[in-house]
Backbone as a chain_set.jsonl record, in Angstrom:
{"seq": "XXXXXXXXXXXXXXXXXXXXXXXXXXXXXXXXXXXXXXXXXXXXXXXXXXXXXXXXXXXXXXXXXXXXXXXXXXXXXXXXXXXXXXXXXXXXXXXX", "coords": {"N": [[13.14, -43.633, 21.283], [9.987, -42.442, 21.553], [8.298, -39.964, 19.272], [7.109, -36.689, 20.804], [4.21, -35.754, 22.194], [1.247, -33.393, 22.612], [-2.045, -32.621, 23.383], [-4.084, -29.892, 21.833], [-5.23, -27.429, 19.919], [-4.693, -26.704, 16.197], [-2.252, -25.192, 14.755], [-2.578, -24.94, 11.597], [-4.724, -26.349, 10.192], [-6.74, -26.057, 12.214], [-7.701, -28.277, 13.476], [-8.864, -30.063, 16.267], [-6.419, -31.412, 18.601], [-4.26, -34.446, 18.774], [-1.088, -32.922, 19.095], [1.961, -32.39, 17.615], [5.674, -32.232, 17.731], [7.321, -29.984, 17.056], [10.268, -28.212, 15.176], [11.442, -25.08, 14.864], [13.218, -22.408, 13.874], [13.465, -25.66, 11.109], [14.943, -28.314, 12.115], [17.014, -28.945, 10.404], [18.324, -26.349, 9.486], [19.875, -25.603, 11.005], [19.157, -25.905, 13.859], [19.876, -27.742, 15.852], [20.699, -27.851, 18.267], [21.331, -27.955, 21.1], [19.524, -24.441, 23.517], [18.247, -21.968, 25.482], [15.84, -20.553, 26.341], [15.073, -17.128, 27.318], [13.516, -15.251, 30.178], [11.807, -12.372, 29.411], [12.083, -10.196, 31.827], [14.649, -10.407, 33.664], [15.791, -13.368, 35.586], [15.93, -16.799, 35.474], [16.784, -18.725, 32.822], [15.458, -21.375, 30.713], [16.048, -24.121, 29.594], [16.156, -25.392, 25.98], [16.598, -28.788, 25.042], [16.884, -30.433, 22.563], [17.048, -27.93, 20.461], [15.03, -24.73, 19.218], [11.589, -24.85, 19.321], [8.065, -26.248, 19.157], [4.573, -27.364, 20.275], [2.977, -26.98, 17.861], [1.329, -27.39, 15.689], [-0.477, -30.601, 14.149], [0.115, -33.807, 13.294], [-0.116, -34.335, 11.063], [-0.146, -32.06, 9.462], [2.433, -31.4, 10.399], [3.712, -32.866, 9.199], [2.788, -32.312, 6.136], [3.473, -29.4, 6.304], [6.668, -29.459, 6.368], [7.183, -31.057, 4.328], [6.727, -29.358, 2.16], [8.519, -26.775, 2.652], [10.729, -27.303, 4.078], [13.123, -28.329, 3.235], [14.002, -26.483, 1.053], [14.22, -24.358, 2.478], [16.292, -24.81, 4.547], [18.156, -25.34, 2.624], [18.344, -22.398, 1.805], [19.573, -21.62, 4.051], [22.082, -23.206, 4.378], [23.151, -21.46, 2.481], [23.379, -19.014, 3.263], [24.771, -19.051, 5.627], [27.327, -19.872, 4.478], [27.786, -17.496, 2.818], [28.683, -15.908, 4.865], [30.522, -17.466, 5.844], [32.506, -17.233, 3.849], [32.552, -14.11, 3.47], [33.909, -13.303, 6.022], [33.279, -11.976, 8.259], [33.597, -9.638, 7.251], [31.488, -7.11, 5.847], [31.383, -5.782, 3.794], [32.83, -7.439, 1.559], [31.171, -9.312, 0.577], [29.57, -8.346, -1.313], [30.654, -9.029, -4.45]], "CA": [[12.062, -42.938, 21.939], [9.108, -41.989, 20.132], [7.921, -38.397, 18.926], [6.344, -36.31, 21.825], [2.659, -35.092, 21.585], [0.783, -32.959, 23.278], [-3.295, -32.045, 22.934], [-4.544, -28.404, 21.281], [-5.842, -26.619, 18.641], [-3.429, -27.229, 15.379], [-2.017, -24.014, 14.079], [-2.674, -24.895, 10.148], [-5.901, -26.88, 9.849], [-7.891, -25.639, 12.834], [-8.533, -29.406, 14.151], [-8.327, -30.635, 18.23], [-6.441, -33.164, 19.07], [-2.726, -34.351, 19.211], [-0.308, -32.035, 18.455], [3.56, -32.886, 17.508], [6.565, -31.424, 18.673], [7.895, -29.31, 15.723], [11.033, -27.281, 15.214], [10.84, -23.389, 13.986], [13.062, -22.992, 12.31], [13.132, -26.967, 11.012], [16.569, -28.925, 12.502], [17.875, -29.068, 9.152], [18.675, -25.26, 9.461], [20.936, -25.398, 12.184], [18.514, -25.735, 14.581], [19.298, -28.983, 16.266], [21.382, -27.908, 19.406], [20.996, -26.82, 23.312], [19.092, -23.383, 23.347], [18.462, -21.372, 26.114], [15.194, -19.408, 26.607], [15.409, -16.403, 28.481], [12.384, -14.414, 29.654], [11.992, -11.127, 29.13], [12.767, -9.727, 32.76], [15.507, -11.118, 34.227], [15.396, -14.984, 35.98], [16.983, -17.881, 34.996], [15.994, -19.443, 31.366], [15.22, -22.776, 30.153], [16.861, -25.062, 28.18], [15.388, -26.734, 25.306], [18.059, -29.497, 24.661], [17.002, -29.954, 20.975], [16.708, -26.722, 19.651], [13.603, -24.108, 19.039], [9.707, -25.295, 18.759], [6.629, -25.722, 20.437], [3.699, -28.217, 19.95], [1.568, -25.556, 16.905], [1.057, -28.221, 14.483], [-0.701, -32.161, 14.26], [1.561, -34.434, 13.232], [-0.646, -34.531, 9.471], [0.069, -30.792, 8.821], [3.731, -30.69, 10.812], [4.556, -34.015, 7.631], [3.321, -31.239, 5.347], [4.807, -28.154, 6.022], [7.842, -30.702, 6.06], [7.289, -31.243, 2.799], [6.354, -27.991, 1.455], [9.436, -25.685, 2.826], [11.999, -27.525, 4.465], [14.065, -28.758, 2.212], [14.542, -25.157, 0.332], [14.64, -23.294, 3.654], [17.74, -25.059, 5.096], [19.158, -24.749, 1.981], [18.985, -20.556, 1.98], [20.175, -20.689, 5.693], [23.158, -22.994, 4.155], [23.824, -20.504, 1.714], [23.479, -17.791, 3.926], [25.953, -19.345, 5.9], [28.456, -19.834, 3.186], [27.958, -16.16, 2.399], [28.871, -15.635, 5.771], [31.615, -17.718, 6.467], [33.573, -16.203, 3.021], [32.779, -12.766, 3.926], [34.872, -13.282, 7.219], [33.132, -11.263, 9.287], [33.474, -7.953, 6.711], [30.218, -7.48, 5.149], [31.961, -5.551, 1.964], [33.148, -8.389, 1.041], [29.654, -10.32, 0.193], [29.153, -7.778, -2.771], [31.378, -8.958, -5.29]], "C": [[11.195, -42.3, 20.857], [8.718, -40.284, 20.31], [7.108, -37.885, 20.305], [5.198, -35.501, 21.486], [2.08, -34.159, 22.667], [-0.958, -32.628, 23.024], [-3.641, -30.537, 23.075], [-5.283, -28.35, 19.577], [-4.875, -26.828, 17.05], [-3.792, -26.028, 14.667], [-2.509, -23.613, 12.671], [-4.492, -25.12, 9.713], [-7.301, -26.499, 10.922], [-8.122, -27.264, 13.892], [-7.676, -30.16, 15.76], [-7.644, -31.93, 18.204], [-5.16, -32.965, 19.548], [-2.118, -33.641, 18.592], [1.304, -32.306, 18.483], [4.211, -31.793, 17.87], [6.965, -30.962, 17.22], [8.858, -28.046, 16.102], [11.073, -26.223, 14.382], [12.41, -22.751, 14.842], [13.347, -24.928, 12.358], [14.779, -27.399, 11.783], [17.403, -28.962, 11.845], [18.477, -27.876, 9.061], [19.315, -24.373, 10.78], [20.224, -25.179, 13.43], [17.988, -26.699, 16.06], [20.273, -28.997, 17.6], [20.831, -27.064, 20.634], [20.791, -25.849, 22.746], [19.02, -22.774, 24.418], [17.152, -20.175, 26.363], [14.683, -18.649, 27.579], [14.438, -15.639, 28.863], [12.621, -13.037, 30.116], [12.149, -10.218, 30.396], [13.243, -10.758, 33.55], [15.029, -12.615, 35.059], [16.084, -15.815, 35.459], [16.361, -18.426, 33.748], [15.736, -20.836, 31.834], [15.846, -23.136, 29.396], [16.489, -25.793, 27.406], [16.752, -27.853, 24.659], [18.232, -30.198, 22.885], [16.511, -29.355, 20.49], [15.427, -25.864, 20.317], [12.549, -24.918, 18.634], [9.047, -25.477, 19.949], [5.771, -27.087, 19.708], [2.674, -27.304, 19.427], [0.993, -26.698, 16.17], [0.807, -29.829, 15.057], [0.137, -32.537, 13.09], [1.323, -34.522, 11.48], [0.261, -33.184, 8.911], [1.501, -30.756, 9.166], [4.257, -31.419, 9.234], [4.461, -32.457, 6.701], [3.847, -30.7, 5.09], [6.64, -28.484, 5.655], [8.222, -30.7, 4.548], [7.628, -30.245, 1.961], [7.436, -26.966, 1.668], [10.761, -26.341, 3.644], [13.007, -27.738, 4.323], [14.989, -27.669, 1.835], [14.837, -24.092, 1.44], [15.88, -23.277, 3.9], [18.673, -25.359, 3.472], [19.521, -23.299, 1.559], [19.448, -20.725, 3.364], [21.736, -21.485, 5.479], [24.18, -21.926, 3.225], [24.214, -19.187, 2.256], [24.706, -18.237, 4.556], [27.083, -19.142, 5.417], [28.557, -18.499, 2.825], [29.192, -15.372, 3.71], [30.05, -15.406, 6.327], [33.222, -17.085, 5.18], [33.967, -14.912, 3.2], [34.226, -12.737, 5.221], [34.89, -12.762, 8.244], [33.228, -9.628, 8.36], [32.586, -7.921, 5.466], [30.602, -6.288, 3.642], [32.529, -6.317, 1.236], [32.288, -9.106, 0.299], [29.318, -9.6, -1.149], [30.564, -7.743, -3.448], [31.089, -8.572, -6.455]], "O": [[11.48, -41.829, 19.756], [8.866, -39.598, 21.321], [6.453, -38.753, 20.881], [5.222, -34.658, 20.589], [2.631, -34.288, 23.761], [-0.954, -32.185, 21.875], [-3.544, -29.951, 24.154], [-5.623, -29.047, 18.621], [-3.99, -27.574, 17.468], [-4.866, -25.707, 14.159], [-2.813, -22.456, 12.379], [-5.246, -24.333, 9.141], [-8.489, -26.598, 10.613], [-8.703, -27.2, 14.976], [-6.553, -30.535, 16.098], [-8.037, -33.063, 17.927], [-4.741, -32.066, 20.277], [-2.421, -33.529, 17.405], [1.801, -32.424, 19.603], [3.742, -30.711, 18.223], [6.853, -31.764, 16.293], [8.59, -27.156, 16.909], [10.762, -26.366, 13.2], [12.604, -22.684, 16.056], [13.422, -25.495, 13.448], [15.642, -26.526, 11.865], [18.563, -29.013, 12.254], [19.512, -28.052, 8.417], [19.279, -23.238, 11.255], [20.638, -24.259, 14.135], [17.01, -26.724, 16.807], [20.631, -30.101, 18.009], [20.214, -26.033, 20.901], [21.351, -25.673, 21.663], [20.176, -22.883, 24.826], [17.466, -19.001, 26.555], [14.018, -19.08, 28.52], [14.103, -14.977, 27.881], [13.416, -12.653, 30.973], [12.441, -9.101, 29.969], [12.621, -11.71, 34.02], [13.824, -12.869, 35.078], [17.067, -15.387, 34.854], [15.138, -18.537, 33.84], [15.783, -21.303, 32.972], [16.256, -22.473, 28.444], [16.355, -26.965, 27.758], [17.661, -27.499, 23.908], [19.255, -30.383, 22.226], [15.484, -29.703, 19.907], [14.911, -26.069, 21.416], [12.631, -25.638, 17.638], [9.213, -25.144, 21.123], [6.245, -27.717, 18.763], [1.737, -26.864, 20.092], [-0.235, -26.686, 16.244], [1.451, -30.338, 15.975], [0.667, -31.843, 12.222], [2.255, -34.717, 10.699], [1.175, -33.283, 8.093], [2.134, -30.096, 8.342], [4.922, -30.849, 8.37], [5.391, -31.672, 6.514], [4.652, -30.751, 4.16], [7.47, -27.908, 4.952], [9.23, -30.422, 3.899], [8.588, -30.214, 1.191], [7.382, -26.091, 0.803], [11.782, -25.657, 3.723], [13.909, -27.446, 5.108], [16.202, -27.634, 2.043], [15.585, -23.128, 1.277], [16.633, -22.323, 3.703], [19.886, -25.57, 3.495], [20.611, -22.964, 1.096], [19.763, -19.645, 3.864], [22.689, -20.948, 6.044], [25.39, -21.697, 3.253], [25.108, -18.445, 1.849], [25.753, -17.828, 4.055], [27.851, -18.288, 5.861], [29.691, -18.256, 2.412], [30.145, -14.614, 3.523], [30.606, -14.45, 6.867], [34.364, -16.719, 5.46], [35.115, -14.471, 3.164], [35.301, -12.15, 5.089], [35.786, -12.759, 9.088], [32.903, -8.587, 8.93], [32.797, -8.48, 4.389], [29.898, -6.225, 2.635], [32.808, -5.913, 0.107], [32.735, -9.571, -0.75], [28.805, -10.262, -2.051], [31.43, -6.892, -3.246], [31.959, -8.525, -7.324]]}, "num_chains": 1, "name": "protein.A"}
């Protein structure tokens, strides 16, 4: 199945048109499972079934930003992790 689009404004460049489906944060940063959004007085949520995002970005600028931060992102959110999962849950631990 191919990428899903939608038409707007594009968050980066300003220009109308199609707009891609993009994940915030990217999928690579643990971001690629069932979610759940709930709104702010009570009701039943939504489920996005892969992950967080929205259609902000055309599909030129989503490649970019792609380029430009994704890589190094989901690797601080594995490190964070890893900080995480050593600590053990006791955050005096993390300052060795």
């Amino acid at each position: 199945m191919g990428k899903r689009t939608r038409n707007g404004k594009c968050h980066i460049c300003g220009n109308v048109g199609e707009l891609s489906s993009e994940h915030v944060p990217p999928k690579s940063a643990f971001n690629d499972k069932p979610i759940i959004l709930k709104p702010f007085e009570g009701g039943k949520g939504k489920i996005q079934q892969r992950g967080m995002g929205d259609y902000t970005l055309c599909p030129s600028c989503n490649r970019l930003t792609s380029y430009w931060y994704v890589k190094s992102f989901a690797n601080f959110c594995y490190m964070g992790m890893e900080i995480l999962q050593r600590s053990n849950g006791n955050p005096k631990l993390i300052y060795m």
